[in-house]
C-alpha positions as CSV (number, residue, x, y, z in Angstrom):
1,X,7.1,-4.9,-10.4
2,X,7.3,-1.5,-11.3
3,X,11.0,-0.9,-13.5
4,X,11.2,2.7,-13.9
5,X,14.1,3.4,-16.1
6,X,16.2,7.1,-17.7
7,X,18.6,8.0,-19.9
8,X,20.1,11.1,-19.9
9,X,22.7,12.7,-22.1
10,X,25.9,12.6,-20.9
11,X,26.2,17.0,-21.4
12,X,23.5,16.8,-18.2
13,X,26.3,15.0,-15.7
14,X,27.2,17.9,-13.3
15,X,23.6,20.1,-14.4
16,X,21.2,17.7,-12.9
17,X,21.0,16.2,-9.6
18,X,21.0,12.0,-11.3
19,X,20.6,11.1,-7.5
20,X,18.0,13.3,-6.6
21,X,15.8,13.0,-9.6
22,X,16.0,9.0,-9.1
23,X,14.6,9.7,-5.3
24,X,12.4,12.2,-6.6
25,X,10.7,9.5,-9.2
26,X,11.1,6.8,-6.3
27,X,9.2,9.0,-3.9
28,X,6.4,10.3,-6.4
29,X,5.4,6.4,-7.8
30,X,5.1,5.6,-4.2
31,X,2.6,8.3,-3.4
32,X,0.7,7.5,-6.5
33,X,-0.4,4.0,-3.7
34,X,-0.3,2.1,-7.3
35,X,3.1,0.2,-6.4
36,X,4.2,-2.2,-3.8
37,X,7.2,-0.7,-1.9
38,X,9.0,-3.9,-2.7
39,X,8.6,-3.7,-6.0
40,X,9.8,-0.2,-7.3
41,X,12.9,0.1,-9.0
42,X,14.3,3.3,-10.4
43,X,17.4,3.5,-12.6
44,X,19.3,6.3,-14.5
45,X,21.6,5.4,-17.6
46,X,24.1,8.3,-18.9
47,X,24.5,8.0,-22.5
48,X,27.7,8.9,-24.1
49,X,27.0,8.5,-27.8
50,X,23.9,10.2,-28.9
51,X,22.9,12.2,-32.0
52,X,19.6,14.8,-30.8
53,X,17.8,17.1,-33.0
54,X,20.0,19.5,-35.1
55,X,23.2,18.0,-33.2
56,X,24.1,21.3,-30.9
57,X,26.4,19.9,-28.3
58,X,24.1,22.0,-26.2
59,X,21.1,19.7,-27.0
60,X,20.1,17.1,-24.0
61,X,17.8,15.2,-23.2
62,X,16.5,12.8,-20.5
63,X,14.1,9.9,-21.9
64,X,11.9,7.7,-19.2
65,X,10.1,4.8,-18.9
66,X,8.2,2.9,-16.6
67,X,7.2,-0.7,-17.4
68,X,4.4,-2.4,-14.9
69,X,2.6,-5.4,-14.4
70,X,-0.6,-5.9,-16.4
71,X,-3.8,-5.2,-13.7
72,X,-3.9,-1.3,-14.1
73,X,-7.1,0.3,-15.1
74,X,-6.4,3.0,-18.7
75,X,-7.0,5.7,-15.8
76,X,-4.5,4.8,-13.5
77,X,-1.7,4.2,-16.0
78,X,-2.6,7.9,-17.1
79,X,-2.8,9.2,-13.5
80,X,0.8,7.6,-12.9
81,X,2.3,8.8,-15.6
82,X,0.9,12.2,-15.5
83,X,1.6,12.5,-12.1
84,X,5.9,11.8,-12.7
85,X,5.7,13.6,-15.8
86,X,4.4,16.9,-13.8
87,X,6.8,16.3,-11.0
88,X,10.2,15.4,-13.2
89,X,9.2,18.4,-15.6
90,X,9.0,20.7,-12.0
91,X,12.2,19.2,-11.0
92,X,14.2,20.3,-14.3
93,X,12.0,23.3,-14.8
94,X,16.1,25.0,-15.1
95,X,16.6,23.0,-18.1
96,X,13.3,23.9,-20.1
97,X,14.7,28.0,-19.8
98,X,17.1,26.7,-22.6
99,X,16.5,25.9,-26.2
100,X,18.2,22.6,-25.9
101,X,16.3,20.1,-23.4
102,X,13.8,17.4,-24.4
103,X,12.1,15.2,-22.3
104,X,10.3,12.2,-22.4
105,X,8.3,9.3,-20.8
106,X,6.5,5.8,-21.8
107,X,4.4,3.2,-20.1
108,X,4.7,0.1,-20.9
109,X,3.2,-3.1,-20.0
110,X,5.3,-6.5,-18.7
111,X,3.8,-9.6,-20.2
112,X,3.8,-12.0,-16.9
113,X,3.6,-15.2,-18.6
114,X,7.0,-13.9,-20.5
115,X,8.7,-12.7,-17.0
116,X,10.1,-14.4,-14.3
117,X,11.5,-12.8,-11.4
118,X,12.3,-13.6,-7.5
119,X,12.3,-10.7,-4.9
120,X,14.0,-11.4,-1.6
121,X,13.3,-7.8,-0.3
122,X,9.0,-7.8,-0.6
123,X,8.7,-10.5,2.4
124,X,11.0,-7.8,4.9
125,X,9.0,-5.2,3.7
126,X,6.1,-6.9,4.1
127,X,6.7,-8.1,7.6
128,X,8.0,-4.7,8.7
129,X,4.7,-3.3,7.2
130,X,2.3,-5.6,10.0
């Protein structure tokens, strides 16, 4: 159930790898062994209108966030989001060189008895897995 979502200012389109940093999230919640492989989404959303800081058309910013399933021990959430914090902020280490970047992340979680969902894709993954 893990939705991990970003948006990013629309000055970062060209500068950042979207692609790569969505594989690069997808690949480090996975090695956390918190999520089901079934079960991880990650999505990026370029934002067009957006007012940051002192309004410098240089400014940018990417802001994430990760809602999960209720279940997780304090430590684990922290672990998790520690652990994609450390390897997004790696990743755009370019971007912290500059006066202008700001990132962000939140954990959040997903009340189940106010979330329905059906997922086609855990029983393949599943079966593959035996």
């Amino acid at each position: 159930m893990p939705h991990f979502t970003f948006d990013y200012s629309a000055n970062l389109e060209g500068v950042v790898d979207m692609r790569a940093l969505s594989r690069l999230i997808h690949e480090t919640m996975m090695q956390t062994e918190l999520f089901e492989l079934g079960a991880v989404r990650v999505r990026g959303f370029r934002t067009d209108v957006y007012a940051v800081a002192d309004l410098l058309a240089e400014n940018a910013f990417i802001d994430m966030s990760l809602r999960i399933g209720k279940g997780r021990s304090d430590a684990d959430k922290k672990r998790v989001g520690e652990t994609i914090f450390a390897a997004v902020s790696a990743f755009l280490s370019e971007r912290f060189e500059t006066p202008h970047f700001m990132l962000s992340l939140e954990i959040r979680e997903i009340d189940a008895e106010l979330s329905w969902k059906k997922n086609a894709i855990h029983p393949r993954l599943r079966q593959k897995a035996i």
